[in-house]
C-alpha atoms as a printed R data frame, in Angstrom:
    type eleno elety resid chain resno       x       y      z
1   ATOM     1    CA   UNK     A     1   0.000   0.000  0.000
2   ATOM     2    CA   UNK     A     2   1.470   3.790 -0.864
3   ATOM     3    CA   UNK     A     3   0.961   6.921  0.772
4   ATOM     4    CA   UNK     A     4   0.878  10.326 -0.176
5   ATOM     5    CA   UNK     A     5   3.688  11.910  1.195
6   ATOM     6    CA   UNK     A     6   1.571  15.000  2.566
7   ATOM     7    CA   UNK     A     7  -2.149  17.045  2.141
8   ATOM     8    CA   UNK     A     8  -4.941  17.432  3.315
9   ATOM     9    CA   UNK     A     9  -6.844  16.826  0.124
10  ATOM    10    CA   UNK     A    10  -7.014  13.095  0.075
11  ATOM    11    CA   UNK     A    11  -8.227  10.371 -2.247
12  ATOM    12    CA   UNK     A    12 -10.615   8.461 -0.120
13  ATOM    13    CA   UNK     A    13 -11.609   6.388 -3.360
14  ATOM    14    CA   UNK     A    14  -8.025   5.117 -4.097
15  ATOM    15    CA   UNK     A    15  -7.518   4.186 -0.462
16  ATOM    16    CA   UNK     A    16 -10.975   2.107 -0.499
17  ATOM    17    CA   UNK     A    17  -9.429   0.562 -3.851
18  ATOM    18    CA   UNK     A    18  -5.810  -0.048 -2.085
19  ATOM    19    CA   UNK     A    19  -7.405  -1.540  0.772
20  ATOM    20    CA   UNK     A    20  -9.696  -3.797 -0.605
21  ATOM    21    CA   UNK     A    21  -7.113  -5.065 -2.758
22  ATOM    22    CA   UNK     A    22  -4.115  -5.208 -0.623
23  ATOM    23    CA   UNK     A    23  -6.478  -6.922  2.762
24  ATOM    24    CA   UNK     A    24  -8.618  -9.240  3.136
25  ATOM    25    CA   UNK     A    25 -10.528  -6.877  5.316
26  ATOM    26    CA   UNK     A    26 -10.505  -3.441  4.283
27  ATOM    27    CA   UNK     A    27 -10.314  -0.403  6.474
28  ATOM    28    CA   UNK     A    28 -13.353   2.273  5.571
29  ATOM    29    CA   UNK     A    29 -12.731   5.582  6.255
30  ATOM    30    CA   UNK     A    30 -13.822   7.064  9.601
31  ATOM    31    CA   UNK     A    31 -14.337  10.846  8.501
32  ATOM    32    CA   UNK     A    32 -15.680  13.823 10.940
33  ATOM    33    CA   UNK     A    33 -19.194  14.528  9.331
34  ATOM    34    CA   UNK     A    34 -18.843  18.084  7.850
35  ATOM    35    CA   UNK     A    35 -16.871  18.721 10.842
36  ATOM    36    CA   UNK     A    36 -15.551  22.559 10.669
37  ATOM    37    CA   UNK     A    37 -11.751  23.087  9.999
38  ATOM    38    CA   UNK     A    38  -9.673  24.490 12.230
39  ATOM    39    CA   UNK     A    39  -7.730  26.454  9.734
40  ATOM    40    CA   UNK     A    40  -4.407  28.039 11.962
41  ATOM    41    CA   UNK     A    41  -4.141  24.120 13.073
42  ATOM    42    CA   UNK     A    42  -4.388  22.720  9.659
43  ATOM    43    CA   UNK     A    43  -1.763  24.884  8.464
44  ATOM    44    CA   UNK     A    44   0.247  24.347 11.251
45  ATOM    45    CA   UNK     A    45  -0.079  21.049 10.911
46  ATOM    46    CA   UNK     A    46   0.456  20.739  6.736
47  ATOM    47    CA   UNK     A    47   3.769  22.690  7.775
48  ATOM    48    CA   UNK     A    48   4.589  19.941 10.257
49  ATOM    49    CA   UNK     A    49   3.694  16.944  7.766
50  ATOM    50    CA   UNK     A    50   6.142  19.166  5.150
51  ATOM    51    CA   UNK     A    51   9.000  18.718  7.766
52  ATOM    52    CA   UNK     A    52   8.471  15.040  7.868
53  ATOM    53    CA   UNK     A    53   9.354  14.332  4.628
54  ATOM    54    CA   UNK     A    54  10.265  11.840  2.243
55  ATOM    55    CA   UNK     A    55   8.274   9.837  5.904
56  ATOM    56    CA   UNK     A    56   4.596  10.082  5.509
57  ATOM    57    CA   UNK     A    57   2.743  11.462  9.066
58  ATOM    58    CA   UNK     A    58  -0.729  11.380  9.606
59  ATOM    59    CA   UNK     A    59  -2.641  13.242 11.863
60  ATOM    60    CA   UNK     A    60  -6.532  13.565 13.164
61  ATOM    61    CA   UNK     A    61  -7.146  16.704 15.604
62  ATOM    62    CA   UNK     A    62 -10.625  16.957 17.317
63  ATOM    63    CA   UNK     A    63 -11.731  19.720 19.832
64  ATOM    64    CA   UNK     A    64 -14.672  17.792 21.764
65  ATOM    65    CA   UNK     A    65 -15.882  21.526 22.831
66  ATOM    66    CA   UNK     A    66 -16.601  22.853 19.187
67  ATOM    67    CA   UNK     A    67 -16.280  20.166 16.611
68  ATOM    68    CA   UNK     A    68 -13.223  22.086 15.190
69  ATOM    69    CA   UNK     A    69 -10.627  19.521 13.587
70  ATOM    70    CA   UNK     A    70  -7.384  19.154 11.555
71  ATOM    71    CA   UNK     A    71  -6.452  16.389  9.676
72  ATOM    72    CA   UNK     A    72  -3.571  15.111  7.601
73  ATOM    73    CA   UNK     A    73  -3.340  12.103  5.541
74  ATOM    74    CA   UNK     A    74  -5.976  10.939  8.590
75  ATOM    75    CA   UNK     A    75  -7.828   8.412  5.855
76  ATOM    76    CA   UNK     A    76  -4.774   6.143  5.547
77  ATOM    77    CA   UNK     A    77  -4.101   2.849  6.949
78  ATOM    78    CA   UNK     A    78  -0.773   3.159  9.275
79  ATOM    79    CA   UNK     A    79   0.836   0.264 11.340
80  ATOM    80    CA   UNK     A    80  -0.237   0.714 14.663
81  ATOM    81    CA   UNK     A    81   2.200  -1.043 16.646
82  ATOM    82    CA   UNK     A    82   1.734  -0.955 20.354
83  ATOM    83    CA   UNK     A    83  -1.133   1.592 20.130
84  ATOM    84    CA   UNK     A    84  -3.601  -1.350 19.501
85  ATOM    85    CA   UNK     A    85  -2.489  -2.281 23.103
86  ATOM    86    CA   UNK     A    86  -5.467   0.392 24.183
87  ATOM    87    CA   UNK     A    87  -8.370  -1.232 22.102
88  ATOM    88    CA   UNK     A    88  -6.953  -4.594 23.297
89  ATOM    89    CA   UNK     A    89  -7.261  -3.478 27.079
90  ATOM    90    CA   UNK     A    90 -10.401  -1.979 26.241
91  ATOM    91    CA   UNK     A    91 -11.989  -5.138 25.038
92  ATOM    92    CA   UNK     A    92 -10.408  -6.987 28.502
93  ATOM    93    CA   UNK     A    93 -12.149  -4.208 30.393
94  ATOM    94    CA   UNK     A    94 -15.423  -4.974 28.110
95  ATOM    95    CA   UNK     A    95 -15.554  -9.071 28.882
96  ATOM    96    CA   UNK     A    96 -14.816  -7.280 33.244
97  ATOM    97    CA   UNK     A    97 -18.186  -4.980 32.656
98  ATOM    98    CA   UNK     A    98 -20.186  -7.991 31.486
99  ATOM    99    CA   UNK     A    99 -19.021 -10.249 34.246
100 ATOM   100    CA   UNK     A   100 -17.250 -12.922 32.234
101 ATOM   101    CA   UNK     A   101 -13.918 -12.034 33.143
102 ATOM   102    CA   UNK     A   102 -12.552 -10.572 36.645
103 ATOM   103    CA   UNK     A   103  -9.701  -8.172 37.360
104 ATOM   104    CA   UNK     A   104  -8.694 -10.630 39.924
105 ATOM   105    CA   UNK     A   105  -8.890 -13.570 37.437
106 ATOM   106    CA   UNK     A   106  -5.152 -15.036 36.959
107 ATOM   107    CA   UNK     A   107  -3.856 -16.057 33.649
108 ATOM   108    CA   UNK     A   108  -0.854 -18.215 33.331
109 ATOM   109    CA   UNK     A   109   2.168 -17.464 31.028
110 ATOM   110    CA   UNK     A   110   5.067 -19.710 29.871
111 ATOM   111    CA   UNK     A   111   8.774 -19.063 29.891
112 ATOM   112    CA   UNK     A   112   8.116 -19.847 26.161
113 ATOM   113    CA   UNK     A   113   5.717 -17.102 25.851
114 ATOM   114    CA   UNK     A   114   7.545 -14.782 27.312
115 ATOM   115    CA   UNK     A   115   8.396 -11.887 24.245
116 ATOM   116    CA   UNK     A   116  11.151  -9.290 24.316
117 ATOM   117    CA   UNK     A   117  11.215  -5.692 22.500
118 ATOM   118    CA   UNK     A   118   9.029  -3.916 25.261
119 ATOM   119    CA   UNK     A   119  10.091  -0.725 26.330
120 ATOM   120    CA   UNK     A   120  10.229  -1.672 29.643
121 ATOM   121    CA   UNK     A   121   9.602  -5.615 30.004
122 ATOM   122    CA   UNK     A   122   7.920  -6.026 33.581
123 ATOM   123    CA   UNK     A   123   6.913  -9.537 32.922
124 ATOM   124    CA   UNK     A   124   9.936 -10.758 31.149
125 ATOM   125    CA   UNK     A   125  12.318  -8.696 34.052
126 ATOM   126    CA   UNK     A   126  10.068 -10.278 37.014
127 ATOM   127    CA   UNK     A   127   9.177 -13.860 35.373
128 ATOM   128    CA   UNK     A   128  10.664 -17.167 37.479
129 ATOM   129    CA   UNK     A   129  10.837 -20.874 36.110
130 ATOM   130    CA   UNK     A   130   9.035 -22.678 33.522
131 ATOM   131    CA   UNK     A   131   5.249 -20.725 33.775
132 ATOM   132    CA   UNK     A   132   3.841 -17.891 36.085
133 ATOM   133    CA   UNK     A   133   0.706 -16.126 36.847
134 ATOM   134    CA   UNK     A   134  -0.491 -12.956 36.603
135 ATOM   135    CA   UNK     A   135  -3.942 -11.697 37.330
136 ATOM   136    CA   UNK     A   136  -5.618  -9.932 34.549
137 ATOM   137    CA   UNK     A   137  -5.568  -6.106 36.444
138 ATOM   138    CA   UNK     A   138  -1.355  -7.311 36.482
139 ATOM   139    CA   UNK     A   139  -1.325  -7.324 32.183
140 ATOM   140    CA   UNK     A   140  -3.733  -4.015 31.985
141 ATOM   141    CA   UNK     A   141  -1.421  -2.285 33.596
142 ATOM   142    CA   UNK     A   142   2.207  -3.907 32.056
143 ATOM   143    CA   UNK     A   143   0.505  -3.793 28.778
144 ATOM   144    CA   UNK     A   144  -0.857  -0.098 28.454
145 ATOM   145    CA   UNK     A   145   1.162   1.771 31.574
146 ATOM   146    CA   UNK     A   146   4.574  -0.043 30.559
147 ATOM   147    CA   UNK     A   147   3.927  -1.345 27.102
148 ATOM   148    CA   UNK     A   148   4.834  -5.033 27.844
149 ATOM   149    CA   UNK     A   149   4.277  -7.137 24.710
150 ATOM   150    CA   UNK     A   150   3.812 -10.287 27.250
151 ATOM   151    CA   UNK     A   151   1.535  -8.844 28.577
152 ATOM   152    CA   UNK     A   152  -0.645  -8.352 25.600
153 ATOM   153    CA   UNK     A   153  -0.284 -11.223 24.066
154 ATOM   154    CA   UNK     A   154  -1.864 -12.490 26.818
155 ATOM   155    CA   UNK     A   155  -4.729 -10.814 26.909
156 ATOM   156    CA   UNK     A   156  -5.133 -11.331 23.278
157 ATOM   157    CA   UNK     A   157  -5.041 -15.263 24.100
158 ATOM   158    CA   UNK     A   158  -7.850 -14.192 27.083
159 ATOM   159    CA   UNK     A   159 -10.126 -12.785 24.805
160 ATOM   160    CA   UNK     A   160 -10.403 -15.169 22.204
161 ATOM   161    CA   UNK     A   161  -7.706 -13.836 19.884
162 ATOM   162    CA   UNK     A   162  -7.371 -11.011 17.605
163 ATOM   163    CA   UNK     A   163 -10.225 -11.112 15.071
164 ATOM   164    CA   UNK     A   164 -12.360 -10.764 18.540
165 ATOM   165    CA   UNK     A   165 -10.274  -7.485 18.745
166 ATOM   166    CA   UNK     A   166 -11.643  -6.374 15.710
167 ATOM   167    CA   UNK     A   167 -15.002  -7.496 15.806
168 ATOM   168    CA   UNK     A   168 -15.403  -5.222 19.027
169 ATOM   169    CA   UNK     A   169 -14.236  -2.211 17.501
170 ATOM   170    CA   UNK     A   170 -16.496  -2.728 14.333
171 ATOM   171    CA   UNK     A   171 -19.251  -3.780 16.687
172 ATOM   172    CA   UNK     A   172 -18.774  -0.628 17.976
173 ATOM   173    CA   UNK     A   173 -18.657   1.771 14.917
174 ATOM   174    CA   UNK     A   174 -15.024   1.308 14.688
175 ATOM   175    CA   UNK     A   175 -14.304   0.493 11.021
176 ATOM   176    CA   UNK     A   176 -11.014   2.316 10.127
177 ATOM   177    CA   UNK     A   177  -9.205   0.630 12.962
178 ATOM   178    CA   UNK     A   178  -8.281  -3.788 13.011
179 ATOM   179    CA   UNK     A   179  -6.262  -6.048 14.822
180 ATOM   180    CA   UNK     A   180  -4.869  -9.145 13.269
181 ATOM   181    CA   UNK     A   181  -1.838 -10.643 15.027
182 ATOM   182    CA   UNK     A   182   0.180 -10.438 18.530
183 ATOM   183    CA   UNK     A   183   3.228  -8.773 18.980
184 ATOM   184    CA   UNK     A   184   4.663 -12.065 18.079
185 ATOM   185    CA   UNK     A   185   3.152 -11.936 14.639
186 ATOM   186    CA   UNK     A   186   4.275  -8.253 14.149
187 ATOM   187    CA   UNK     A   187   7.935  -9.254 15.405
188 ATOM   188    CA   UNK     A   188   8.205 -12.149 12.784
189 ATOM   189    CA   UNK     A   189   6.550 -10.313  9.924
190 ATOM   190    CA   UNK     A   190   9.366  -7.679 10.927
191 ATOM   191    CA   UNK     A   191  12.091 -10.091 11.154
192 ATOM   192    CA   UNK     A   192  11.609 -11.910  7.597
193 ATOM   193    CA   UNK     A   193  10.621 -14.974  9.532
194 ATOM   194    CA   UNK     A   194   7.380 -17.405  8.542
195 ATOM   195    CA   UNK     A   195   4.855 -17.891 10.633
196 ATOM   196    CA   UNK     A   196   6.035 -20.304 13.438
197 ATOM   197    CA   UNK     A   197   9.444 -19.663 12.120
198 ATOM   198    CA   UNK     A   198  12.324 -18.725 13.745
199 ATOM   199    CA   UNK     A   199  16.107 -17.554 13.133
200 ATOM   200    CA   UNK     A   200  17.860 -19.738 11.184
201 ATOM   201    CA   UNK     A   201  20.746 -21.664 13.350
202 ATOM   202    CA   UNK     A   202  24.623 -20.620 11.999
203 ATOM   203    CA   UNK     A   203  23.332 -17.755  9.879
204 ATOM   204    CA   UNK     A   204  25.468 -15.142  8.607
205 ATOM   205    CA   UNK     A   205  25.665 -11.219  9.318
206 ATOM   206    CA   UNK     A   206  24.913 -11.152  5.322
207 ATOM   207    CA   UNK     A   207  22.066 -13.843  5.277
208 ATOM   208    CA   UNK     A   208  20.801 -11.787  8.621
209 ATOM   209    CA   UNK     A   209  21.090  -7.947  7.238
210 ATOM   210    CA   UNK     A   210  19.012  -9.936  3.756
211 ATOM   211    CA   UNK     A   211  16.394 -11.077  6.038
212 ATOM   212    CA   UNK     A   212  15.674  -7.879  7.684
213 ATOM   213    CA   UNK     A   213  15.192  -5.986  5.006
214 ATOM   214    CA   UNK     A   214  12.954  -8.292  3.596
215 ATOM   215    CA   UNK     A   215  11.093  -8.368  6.529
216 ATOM   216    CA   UNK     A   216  11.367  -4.120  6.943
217 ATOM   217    CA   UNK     A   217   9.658  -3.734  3.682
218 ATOM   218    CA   UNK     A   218   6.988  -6.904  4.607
219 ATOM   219    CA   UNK     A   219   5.930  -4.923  7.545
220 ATOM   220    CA   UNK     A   220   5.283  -1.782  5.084
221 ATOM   221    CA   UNK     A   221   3.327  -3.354  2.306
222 ATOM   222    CA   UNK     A   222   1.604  -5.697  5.139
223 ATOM   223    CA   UNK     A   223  -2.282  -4.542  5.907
224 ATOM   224    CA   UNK     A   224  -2.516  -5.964  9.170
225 ATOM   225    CA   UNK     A   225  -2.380  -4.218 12.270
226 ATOM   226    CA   UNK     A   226  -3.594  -1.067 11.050
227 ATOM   227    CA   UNK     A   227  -5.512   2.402 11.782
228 ATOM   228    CA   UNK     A   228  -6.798   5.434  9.985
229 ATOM   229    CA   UNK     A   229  -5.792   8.530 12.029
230 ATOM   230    CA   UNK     A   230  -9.743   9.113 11.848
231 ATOM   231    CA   UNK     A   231 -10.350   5.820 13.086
232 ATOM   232    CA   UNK     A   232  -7.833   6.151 16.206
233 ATOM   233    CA   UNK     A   233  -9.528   9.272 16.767
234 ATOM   234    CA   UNK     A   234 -12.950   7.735 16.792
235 ATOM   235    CA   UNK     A   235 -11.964   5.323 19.247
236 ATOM   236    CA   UNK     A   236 -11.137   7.996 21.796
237 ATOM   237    CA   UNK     A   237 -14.073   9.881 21.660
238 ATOM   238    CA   UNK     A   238 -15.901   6.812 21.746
239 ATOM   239    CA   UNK     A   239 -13.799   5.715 25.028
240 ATOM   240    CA   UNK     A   240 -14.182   9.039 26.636
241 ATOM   241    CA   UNK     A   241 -17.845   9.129 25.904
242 ATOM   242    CA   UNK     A   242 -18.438   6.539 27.413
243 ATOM   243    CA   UNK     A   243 -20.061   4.299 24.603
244 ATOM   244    CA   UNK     A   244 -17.446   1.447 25.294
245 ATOM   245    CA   UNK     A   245 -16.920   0.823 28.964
246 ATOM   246    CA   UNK     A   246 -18.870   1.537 31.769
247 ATOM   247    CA   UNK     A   247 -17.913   4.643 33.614
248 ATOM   248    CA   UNK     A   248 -15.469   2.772 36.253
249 ATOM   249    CA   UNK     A   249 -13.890   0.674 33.101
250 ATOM   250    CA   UNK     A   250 -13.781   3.857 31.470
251 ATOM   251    CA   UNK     A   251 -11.733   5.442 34.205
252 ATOM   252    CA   UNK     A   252  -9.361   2.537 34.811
253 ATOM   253    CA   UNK     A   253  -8.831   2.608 30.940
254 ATOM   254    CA   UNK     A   254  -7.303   5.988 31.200
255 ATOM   255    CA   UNK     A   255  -6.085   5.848 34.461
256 ATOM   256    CA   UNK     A   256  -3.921   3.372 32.549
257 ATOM   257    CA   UNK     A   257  -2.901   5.510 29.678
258 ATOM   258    CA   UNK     A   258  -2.600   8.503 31.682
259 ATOM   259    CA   UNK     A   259  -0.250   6.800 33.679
260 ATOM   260    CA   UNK     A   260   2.161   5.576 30.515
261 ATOM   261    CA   UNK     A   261   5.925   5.556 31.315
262 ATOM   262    CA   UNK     A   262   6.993   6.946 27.883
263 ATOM   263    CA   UNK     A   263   6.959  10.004 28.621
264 ATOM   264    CA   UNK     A   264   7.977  11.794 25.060
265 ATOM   265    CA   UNK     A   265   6.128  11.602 21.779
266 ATOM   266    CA   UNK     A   266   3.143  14.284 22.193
267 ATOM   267    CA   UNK     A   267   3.130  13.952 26.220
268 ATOM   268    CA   UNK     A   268   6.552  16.136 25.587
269 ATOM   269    CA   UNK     A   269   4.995  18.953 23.986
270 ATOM   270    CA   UNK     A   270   1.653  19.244 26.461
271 ATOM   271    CA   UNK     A   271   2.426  22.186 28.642
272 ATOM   272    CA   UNK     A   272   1.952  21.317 32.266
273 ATOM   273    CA   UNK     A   273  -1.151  22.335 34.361
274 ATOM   274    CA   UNK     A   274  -3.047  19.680 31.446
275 ATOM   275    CA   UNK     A   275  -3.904  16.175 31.501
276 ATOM   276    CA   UNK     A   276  -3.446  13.702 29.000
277 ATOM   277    CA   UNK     A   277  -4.047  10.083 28.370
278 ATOM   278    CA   UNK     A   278  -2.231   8.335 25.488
279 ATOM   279    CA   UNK     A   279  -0.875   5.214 24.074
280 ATOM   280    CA   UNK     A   280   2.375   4.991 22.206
281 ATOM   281    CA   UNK     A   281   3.504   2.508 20.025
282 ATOM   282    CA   UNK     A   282   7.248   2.254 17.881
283 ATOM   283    CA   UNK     A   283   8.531  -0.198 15.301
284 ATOM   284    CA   UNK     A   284  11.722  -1.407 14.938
285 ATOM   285    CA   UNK     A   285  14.518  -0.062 12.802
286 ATOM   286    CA   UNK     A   286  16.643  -0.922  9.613
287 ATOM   287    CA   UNK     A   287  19.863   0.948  9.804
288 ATOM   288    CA   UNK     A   288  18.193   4.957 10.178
289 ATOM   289    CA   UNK     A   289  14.803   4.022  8.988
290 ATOM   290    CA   UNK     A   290  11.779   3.743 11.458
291 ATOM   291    CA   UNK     A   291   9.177   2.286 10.257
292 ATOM   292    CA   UNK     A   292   6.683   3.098 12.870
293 ATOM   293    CA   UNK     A   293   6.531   5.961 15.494
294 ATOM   294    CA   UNK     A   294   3.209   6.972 16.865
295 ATOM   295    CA   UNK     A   295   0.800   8.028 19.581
296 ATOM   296    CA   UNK     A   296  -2.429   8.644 20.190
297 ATOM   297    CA   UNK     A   297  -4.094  10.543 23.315
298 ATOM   298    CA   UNK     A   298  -6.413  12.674 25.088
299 ATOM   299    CA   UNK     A   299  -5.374  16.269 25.942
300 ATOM   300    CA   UNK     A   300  -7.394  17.550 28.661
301 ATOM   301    CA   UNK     A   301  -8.233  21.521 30.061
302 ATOM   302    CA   UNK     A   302  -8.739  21.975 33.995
303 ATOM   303    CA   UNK     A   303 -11.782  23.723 32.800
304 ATOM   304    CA   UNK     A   304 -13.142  20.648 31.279
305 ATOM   305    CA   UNK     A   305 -11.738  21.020 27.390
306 ATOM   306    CA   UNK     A   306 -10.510  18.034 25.398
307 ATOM   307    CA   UNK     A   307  -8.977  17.532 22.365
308 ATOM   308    CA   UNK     A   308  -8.391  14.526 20.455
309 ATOM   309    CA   UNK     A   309  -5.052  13.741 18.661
310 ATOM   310    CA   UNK     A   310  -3.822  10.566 16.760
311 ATOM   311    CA   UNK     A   311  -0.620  10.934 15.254
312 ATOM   312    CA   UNK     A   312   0.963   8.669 13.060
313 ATOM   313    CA   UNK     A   313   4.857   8.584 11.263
314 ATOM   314    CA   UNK     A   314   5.776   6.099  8.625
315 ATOM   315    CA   UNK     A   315   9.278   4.981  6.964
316 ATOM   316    CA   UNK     A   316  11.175   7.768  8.643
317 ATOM   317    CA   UNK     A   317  14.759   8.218  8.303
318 ATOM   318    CA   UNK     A   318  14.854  10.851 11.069
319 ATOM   319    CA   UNK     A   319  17.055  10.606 14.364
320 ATOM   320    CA   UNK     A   320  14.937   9.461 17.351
321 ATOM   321    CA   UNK     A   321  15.795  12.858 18.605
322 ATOM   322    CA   UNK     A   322  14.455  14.874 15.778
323 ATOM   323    CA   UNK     A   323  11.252  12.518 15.868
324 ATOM   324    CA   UNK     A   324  10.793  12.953 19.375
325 ATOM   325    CA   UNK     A   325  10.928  17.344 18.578
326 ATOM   326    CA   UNK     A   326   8.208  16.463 15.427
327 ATOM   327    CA   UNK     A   327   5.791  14.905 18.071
328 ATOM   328    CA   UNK     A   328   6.182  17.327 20.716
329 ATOM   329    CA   UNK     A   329   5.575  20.126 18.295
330 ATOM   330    CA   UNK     A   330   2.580  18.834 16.987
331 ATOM   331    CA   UNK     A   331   1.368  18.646 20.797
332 ATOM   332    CA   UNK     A   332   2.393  21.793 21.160
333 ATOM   333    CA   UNK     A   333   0.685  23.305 17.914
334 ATOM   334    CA   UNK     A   334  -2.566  21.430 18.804
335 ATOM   335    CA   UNK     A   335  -2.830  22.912 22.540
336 ATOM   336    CA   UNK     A   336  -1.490  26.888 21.965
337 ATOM   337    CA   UNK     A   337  -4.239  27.014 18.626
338 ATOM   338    CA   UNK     A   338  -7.437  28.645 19.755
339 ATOM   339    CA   UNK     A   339 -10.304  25.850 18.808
């Protein structure tokens, strides 16, 4: 699938066309109906997207007090990464409001599935022997506080799998957003390996570099694992309305995001006195490319304002530092703009 490399005029039809070729489950657009344009933001933002070039970034911007919005490139399907570790927990919190599934209820975990590349691995770092336990309130919080991919995984395997994923979010409205494999999946897609596979034994640094580049430009023609800006966007103010928890699930849900230990990405740009809930999530590299880097969160006002932002960078050959400084601006830009 290609992207545009910036605008705000996009071509909704081609994207239904890529999509529908390219997946076996395409992502519809989820666009604000005749929402009114924040014009100072969507320049500031088209400025922003400039600046991130020959990377693609999407963004969606909504103020929840007027309606005003911003959006660039927001109808395109990006890899999430570990953003889709907040729909994941919010489905967990979903089976906990029906009664099927308690916070207290523990789920077991083998040394086998125990999965590096977290940012900061609290079940891998305090896992013992062959298989542990954890309760289910353990993973919410190593999964969307810390970003644990153990974690998820096994609340993926608690729910049913990922297609259940998905079927809640459509269930709920949610079109532009799906979930189709683990991090386990993701890592192998990213690592050239087949499903099941694993590294080949006695391979060399040439055979090695080969295979990650194959699997660097897999995980960038791969559908899977993917949301629209919009659609990101839509699942916020669908959380913070309260249309897909109960109030206290609601809470915990960004309780849990609010409490995220990444602190960069937009968080670096919101000024202090605000609030905000989010949910990062990076890929891995190929020498300076990043294939990946995004978050998604809710700024809030004391006086009660919120604003929406999904943000979204793909295939950048930027330092982490001068990524980190794009993100924080566009947090920045999106809370000094008038709504």
């Amino acid at each position: 699938m290609t992207f545009p490399p910036v605008g705000r005029t996009l071509a909704a039809a081609a994207f239904a066309l890529a999509c529908a070729c390219a997946s076996p489950l395409s992502l519809a657009a989820e666009q604000p109906a005749a929402a009114p344009v924040n014009d100072a933001l969507q320049h500031s933002l088209d400025a922003l997207a400039q600046r991130a070039r020959p990377a693609t970034l999407g963004i969606a911007v909504v103020d929840l007090s007027t309606g005003a919005s911003a959006r660039v490139n927001a109808e395109y399907a990006f890899p999430m990464m570990s953003v889709f570790k907040a729909p994941v927990a919010a489905v967990v919190l979903s089976r906990v409001d029906e009664g099927t599934l308690s916070l207290q209820e523990p789920v077991e975990i083998t040394r086998g599935q125990v999965q590096g590349g977290s940012a900061i691995p609290s079940i891998g770092a305090h896992f013992r022997g062959e298989r542990m336990r954890f309760t289910v309130e353990q993973l919410l919080k190593a999964a969307v506080s810390e970003s644990d991919n153990t974690a998820v995984n096994a609340l993926i395997r608690t729910v049913g799998g990922p297609a259940v994923v998905t079927g809640y979010l459509h269930a709920h409205g949610i079109d532009g957003m799906r979930v189709d494999l683990d991090e386990a999946g993701i890592s192998r897609i990213f690592n050239g390996l087949p499903p099941g596979g694993e590294q080949p034994e006695h391979e060399s640094e040439a055979a090695a570099a080969q295979r990650y580049e194959r699997g660097y430009q897999a995980f960038l023609d791969d559908p899977r694992n993917r949301t629209t800006p919009d659609a990101a966007v839509a699942f916020l103010h669908k959380l913070v309305d309260r249309e897909l928890l109960s109030p206290a699930s609601t809470q915990r849900l960004l309780a849990l995001m609010e409490a995220q230990t990444i602190p960069n990405r937009l968080r670096a740009g919101v000024p202090s006195g605000l609030r905000f809930a989010d949910k990062t999530g990076t890929s891995g590299s190929l020498g300076k490319r990043t294939a990946a880097y995004n978050d998604i969160g809710i700024i809030t006002w004391p006086d009660g304002r919120r604003v929406l932002v999904a943000a979204f960078l793909l295939d950048s050959s930027m330092t982490d530092k001068e990524r980190g400084q794009l993100f924080a601006d566009i947090a920045r830009q999106v809370t000094a703009t008038p709504p």
